[in-house]
Gaussian input, Z-matrix of N, CA and C with variables (Angstrom, degrees):
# hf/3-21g

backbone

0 1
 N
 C     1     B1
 C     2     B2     1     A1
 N     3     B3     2     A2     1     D1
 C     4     B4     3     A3     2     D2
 C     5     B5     4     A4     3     D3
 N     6     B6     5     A5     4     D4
 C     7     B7     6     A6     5     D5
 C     8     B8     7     A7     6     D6
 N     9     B9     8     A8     7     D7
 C    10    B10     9     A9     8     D8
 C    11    B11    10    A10     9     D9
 N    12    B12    11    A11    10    D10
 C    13    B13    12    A12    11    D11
 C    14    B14    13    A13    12    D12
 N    15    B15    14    A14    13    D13
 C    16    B16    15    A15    14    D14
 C    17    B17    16    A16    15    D15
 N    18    B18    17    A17    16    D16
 C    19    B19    18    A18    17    D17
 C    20    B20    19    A19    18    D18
 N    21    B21    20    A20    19    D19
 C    22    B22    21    A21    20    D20
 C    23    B23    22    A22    21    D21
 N    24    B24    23    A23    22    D22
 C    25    B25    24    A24    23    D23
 C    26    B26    25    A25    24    D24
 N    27    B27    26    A26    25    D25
 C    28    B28    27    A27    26    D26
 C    29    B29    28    A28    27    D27
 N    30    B30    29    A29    28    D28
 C    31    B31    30    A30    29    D29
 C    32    B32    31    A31    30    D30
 N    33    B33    32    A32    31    D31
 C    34    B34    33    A33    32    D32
 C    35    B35    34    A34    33    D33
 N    36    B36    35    A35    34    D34
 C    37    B37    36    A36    35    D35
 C    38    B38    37    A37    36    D36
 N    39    B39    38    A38    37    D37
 C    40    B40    39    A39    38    D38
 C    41    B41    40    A40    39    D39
 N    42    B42    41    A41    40    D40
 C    43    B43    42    A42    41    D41
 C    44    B44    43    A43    42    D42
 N    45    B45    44    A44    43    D43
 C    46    B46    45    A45    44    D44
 C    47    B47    46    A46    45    D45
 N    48    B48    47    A47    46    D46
 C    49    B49    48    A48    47    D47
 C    50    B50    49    A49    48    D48
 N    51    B51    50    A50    49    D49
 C    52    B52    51    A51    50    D50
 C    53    B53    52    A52    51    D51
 N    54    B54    53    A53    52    D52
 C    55    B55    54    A54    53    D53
 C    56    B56    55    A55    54    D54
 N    57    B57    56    A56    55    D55
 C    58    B58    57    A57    56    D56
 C    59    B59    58    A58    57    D57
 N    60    B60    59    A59    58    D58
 C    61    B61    60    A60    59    D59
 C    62    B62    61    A61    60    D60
 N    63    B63    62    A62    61    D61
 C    64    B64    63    A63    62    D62
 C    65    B65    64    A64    63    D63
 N    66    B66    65    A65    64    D64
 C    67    B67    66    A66    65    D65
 C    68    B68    67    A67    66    D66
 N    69    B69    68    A68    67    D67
 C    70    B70    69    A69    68    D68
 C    71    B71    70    A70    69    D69
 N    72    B72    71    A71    70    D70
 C    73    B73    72    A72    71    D71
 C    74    B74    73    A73    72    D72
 N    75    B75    74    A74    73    D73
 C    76    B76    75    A75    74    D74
 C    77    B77    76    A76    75    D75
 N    78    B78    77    A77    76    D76
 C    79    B79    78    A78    77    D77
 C    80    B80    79    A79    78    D78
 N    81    B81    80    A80    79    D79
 C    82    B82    81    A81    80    D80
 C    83    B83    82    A82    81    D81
 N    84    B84    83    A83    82    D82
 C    85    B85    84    A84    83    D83
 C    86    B86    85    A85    84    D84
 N    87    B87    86    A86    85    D85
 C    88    B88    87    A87    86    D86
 C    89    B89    88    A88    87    D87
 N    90    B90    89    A89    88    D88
 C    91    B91    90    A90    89    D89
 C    92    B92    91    A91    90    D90
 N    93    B93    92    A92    91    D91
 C    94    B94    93    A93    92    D92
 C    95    B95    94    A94    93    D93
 N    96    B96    95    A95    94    D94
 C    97    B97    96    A96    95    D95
 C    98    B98    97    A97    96    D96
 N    99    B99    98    A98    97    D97
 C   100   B100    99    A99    98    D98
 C   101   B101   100   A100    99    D99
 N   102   B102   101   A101   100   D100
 C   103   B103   102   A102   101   D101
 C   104   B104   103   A103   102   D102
 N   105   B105   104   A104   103   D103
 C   106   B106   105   A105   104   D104
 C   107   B107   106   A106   105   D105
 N   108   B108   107   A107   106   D106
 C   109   B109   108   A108   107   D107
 C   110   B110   109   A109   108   D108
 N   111   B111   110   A110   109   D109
 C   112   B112   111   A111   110   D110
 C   113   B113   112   A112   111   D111
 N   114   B114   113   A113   112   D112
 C   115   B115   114   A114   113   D113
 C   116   B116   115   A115   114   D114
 N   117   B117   116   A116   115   D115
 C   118   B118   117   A117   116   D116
 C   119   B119   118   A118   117   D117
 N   120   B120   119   A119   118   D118
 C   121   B121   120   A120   119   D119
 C   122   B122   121   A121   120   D120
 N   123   B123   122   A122   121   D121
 C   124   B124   123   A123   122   D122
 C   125   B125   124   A124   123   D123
 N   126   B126   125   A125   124   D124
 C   127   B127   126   A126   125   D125
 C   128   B128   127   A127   126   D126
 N   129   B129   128   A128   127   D127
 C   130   B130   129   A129   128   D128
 C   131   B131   130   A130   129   D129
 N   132   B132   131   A131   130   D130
 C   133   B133   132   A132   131   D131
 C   134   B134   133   A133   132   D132
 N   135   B135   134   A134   133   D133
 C   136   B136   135   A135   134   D134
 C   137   B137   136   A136   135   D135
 N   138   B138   137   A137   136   D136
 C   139   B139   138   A138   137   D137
 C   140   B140   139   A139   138   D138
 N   141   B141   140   A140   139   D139
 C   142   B142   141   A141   140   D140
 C   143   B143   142   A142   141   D141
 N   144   B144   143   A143   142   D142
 C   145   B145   144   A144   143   D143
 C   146   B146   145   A145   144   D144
 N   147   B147   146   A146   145   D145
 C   148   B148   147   A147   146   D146
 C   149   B149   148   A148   147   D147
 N   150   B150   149   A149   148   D148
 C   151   B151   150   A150   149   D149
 C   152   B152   151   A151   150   D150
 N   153   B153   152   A152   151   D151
 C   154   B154   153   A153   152   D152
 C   155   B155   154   A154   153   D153
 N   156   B156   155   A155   154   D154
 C   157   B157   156   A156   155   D155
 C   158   B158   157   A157   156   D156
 N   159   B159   158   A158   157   D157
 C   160   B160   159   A159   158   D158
 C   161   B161   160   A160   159   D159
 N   162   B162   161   A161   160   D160
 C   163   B163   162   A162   161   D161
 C   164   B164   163   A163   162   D162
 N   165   B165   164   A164   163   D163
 C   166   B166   165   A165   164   D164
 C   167   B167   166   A166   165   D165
 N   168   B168   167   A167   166   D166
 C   169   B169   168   A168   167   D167
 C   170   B170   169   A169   168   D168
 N   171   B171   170   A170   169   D169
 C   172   B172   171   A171   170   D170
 C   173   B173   172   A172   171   D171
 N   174   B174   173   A173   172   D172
 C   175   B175   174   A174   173   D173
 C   176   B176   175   A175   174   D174
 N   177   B177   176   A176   175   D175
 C   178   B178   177   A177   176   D176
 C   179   B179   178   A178   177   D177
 N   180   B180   179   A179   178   D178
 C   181   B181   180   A180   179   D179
 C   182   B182   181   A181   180   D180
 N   183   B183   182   A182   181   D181
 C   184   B184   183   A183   182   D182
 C   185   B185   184   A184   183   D183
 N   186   B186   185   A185   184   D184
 C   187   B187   186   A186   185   D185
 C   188   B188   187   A187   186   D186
 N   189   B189   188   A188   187   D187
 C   190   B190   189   A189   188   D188
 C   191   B191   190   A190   189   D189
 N   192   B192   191   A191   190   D190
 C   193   B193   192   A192   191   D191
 C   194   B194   193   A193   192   D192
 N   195   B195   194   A194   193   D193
 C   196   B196   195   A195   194   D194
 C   197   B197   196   A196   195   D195
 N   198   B198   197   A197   196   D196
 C   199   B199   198   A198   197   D197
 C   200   B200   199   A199   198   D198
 N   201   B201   200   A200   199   D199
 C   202   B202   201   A201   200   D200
 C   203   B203   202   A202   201   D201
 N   204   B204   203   A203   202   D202
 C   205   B205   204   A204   203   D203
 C   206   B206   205   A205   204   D204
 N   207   B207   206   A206   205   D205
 C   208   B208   207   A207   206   D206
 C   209   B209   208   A208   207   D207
 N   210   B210   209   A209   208   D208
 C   211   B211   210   A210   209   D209
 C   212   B212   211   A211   210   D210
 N   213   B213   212   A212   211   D211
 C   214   B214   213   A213   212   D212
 C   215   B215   214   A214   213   D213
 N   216   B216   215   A215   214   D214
 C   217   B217   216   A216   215   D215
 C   218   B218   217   A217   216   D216
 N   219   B219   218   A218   217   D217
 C   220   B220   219   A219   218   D218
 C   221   B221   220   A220   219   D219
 N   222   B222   221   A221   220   D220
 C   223   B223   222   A222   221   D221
 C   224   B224   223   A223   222   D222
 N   225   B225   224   A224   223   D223
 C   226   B226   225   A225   224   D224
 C   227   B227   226   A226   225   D225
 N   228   B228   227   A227   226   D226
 C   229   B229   228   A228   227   D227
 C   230   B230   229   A229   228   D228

   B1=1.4522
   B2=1.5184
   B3=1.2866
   B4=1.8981
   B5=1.2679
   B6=1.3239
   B7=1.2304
   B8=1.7269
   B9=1.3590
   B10=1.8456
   B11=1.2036
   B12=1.6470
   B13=1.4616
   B14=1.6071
   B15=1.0151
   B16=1.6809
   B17=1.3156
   B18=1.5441
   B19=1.5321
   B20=1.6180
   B21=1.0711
   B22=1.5581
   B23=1.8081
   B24=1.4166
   B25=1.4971
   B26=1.7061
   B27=0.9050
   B28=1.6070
   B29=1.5431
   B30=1.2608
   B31=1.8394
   B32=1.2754
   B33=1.3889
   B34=1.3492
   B35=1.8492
   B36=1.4951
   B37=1.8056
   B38=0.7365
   B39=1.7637
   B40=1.6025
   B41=1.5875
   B42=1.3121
   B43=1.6831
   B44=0.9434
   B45=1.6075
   B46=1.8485
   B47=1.3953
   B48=1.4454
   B49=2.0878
   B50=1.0141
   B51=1.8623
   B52=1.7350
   B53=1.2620
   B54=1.7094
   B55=1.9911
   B56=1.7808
   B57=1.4232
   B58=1.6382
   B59=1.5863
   B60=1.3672
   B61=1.5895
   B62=1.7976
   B63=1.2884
   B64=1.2936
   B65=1.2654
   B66=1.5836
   B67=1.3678
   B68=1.1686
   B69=1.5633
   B70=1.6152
   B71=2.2067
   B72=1.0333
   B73=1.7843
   B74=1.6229
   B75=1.3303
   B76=1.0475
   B77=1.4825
   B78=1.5474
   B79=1.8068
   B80=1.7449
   B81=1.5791
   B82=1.5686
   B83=1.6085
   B84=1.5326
   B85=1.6427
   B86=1.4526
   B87=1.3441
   B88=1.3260
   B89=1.6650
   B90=2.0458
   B91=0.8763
   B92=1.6124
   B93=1.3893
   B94=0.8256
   B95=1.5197
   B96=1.3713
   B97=1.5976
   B98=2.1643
   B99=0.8775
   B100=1.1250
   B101=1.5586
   B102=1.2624
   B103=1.4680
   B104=1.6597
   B105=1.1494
   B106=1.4480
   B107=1.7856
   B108=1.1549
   B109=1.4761
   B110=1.8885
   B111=1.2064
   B112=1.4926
   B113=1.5184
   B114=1.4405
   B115=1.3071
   B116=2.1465
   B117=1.5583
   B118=1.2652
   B119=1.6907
   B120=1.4936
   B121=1.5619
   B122=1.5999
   B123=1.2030
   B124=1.4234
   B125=1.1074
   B126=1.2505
   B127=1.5612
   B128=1.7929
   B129=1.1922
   B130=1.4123
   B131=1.8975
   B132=1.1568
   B133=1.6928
   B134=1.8680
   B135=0.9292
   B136=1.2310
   B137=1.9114
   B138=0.9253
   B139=2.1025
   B140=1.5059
   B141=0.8313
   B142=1.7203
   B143=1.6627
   B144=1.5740
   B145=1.0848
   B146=1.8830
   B147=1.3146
   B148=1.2061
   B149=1.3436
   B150=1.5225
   B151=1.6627
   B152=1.3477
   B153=1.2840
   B154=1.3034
   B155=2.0832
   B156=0.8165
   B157=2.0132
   B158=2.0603
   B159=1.4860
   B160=1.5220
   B161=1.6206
   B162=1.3308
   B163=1.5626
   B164=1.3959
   B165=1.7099
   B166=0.7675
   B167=1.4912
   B168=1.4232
   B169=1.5149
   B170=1.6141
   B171=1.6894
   B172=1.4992
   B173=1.6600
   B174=1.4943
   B175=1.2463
   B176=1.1980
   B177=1.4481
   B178=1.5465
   B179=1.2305
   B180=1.4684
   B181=1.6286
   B182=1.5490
   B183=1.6656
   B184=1.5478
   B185=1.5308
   B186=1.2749
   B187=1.2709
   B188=1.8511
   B189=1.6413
   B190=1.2983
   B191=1.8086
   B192=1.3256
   B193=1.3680
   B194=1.3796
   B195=1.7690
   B196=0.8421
   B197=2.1377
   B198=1.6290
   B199=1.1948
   B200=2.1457
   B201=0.7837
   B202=1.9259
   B203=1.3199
   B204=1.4571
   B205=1.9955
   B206=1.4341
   B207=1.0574
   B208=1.9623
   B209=1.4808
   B210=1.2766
   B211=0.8973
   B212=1.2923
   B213=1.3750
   B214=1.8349
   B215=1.8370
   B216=1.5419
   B217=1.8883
   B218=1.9037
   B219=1.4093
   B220=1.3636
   B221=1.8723
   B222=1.5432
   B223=1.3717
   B224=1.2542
   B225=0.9817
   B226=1.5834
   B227=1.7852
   B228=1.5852
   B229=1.2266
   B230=1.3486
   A1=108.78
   A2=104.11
   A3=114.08
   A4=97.15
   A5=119.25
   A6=143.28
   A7=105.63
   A8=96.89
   A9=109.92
   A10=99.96
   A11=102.08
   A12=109.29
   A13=99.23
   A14=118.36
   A15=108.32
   A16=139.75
   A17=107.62
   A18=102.82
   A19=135.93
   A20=112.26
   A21=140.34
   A22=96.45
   A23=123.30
   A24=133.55
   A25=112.67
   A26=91.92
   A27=94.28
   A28=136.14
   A29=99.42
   A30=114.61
   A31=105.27
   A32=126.01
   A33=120.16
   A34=105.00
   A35=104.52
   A36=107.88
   A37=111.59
   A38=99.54
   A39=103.56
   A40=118.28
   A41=103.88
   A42=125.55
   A43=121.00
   A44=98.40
   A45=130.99
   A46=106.46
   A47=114.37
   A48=99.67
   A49=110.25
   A50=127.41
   A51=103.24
   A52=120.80
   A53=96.61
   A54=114.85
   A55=95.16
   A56=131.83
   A57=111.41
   A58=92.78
   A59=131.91
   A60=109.30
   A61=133.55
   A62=100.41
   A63=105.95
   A64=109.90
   A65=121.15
   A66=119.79
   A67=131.12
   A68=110.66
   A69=159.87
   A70=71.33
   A71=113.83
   A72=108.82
   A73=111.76
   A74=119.51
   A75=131.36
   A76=119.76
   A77=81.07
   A78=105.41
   A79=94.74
   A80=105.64
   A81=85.04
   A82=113.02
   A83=91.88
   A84=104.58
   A85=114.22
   A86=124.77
   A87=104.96
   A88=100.07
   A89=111.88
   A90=117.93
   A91=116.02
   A92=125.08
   A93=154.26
   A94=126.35
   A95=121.10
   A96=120.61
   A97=112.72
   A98=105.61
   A99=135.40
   A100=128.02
   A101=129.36
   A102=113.61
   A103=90.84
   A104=135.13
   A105=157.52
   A106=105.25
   A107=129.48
   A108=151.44
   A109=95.57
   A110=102.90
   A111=117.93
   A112=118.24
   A113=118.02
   A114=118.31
   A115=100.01
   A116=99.92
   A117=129.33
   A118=105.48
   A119=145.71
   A120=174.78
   A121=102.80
   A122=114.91
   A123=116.41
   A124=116.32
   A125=126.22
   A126=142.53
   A127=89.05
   A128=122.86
   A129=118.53
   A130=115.15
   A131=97.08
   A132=107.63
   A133=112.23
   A134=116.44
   A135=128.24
   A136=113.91
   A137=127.31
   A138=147.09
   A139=100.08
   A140=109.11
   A141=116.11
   A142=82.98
   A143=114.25
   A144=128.31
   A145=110.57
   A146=115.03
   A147=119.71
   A148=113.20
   A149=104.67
   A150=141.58
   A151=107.44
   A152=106.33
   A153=123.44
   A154=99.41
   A155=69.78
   A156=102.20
   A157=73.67
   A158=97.42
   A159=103.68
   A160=105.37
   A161=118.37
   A162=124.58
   A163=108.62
   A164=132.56
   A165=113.34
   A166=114.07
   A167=112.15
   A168=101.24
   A169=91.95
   A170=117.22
   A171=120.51
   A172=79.43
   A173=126.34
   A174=150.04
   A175=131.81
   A176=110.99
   A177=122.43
   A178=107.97
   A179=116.20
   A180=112.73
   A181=115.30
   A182=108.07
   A183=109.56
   A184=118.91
   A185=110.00
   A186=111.23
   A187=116.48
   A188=100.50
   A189=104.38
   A190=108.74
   A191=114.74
   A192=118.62
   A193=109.33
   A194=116.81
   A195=103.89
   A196=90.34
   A197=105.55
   A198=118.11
   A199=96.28
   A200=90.84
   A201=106.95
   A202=118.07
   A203=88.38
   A204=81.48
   A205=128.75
   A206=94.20
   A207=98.57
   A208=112.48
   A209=122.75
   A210=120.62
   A211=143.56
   A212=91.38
   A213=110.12
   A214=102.95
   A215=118.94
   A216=99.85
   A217=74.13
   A218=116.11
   A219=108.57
   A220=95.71
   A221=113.68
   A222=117.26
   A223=127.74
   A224=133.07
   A225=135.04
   A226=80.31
   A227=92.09
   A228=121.56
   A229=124.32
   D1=130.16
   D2=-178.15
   D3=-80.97
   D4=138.14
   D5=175.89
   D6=-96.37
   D7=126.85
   D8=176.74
   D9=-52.86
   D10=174.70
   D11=172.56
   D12=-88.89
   D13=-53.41
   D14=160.73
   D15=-35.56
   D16=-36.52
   D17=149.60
   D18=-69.72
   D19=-35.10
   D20=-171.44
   D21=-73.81
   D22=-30.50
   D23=170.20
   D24=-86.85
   D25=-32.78
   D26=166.25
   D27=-81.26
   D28=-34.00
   D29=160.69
   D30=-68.62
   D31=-41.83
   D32=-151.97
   D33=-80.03
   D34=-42.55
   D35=176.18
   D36=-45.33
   D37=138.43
   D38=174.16
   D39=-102.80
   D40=130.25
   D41=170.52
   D42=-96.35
   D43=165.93
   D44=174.75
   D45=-59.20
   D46=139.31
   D47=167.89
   D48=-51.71
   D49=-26.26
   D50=-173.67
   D51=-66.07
   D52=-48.56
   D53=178.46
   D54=-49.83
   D55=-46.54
   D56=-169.09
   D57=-74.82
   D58=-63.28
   D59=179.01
   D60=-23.09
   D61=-39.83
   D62=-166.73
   D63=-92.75
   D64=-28.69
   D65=142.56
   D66=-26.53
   D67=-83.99
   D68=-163.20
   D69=-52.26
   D70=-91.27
   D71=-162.79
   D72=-46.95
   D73=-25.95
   D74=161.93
   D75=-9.29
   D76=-89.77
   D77=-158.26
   D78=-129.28
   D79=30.77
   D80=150.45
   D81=-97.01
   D82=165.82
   D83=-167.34
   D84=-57.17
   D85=156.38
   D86=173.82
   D87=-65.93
   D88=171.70
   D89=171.63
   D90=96.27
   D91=-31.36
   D92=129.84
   D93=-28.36
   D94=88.63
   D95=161.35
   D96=-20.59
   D97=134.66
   D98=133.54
   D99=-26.02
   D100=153.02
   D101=179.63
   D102=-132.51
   D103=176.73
   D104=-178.50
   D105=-150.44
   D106=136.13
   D107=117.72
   D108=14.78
   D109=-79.99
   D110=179.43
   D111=-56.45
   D112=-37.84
   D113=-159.23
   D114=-80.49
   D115=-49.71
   D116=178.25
   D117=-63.51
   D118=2.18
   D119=168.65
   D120=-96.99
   D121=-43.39
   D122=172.88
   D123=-75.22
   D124=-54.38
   D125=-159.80
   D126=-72.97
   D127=-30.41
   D128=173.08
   D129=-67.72
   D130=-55.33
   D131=167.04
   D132=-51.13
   D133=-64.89
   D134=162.97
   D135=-39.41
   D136=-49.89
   D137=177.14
   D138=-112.34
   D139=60.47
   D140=162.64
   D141=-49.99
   D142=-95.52
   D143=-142.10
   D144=-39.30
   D145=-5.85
   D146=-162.76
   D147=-82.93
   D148=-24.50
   D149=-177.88
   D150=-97.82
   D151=81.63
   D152=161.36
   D153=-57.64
   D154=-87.34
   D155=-168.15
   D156=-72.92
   D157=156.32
   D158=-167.52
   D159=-93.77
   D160=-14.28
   D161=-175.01
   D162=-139.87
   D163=27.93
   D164=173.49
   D165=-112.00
   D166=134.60
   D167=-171.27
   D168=-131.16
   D169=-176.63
   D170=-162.72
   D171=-165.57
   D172=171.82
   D173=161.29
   D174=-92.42
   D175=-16.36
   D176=156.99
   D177=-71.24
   D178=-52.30
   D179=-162.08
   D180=-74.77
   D181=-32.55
   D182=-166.30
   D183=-113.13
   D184=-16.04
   D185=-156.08
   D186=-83.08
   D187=-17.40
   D188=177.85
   D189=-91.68
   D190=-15.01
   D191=-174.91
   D192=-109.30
   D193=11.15
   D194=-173.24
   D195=-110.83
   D196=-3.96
   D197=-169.83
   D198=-89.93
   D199=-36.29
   D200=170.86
   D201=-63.53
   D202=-53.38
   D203=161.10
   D204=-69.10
   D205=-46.07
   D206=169.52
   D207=-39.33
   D208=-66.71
   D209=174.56
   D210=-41.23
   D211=-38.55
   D212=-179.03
   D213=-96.57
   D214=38.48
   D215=-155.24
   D216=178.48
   D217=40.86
   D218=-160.18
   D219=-100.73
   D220=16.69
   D221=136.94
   D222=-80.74
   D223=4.99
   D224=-162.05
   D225=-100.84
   D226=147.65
   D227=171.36
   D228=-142.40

């Protein structure tokens, strides 16, 4: 599936952790964990390198590795 240019501009901006939280719970699939303030603080400690800039996040860059980690880290709370 081709992705709009409106979508493809919208994944790509970069956001606040709250704006990607509120996203990220949004329109993830069901079945799918949930994210927390706290949980999404870890995944930063854990991906330094991912954090260029200390709060800037986007949905292209984080949101699928941030769904990979969950999975694999499915003690984290």
């Amino acid at each position: 599936m081709k992705k709009t240019k409106e979508e493809l501009q919208l994944n790509e901006t970069k956001v606040t952790l709250a704006m990607f939280l509120e996203d990220y719970n949004k329109n993830i699939p069901p079945g799918f964990r949930r994210v927390s303030t706290t949980v999404l603080r870890k995944f930063q400690e854990a991906h330094p390198g991912l954090f260029r800039q200390k709060d800037v996040w986007s949905v292209d860059k984080h949101r699928k590795r941030v769904m990979d980690w969950l999975s694999s880290n499915s003690d984290i709370s």
